[in-house]
Each structure stands twice: as C-alpha cells, then as structure tokens.
C-alpha positions in Angstrom: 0.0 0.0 0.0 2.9 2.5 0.0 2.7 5.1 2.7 1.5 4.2 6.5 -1.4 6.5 6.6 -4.8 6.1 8.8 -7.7 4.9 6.5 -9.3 8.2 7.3 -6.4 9.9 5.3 -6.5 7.9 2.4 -10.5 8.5 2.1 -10.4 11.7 2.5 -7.6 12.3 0.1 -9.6 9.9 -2.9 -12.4 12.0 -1.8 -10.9 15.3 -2.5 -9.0 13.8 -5.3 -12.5 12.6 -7.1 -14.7 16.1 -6.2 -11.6 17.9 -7.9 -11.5 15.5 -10.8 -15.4 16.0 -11.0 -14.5 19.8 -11.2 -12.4 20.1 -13.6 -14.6 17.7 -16.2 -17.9 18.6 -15.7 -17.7 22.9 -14.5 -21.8 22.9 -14.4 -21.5 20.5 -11.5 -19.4 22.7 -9.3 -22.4 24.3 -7.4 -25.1 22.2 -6.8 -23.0 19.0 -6.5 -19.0 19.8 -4.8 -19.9 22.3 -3.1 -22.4 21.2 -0.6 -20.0 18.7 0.4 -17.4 20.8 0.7 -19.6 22.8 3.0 -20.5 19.1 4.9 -17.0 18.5 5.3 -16.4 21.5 7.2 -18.4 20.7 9.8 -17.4 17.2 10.6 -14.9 17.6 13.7 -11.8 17.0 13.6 -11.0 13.6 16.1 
C-alpha cells in the first residue's frame, strides 16, 4: 500500500482527489454537487 497513513487519510484524500477531478470535467456541476460537500466536510470535527 505505499505510505502508512490512517484509512481516514486515504478517504479523505480519494475524496478530495474525485470532487476535484469531477471539477475540472464537468464545470456545471461545481455548485449544486461539490460544493455542498465541501460545506459538509467543514463541519465534521476533527478527532
């Protein structure tokens, strides 16, 4: 698996990596689809 990371890294990171993936293919998406989550993911605390 490479690095030693907790699984909650490496979710996050595929997450952000597949939102910004989204982004840049499909612009129209950006506001009604990213950026709630986004918004979401700023409210989970941090453990």
């Amino acid at each position: 698996m490479g690095l030693l990371m907790a699984p909650r890294q490496v979710a996050e990171q595929s997450v952000i990596r597949l939102l910004g993936s989204i982004a840049s293919s499909a612009p129209y998406l950006t506001r009604k689809f990213i950026e709630p989550r986004l918004i979401f993911r700023g409210n989970v605390p941090v453990q």
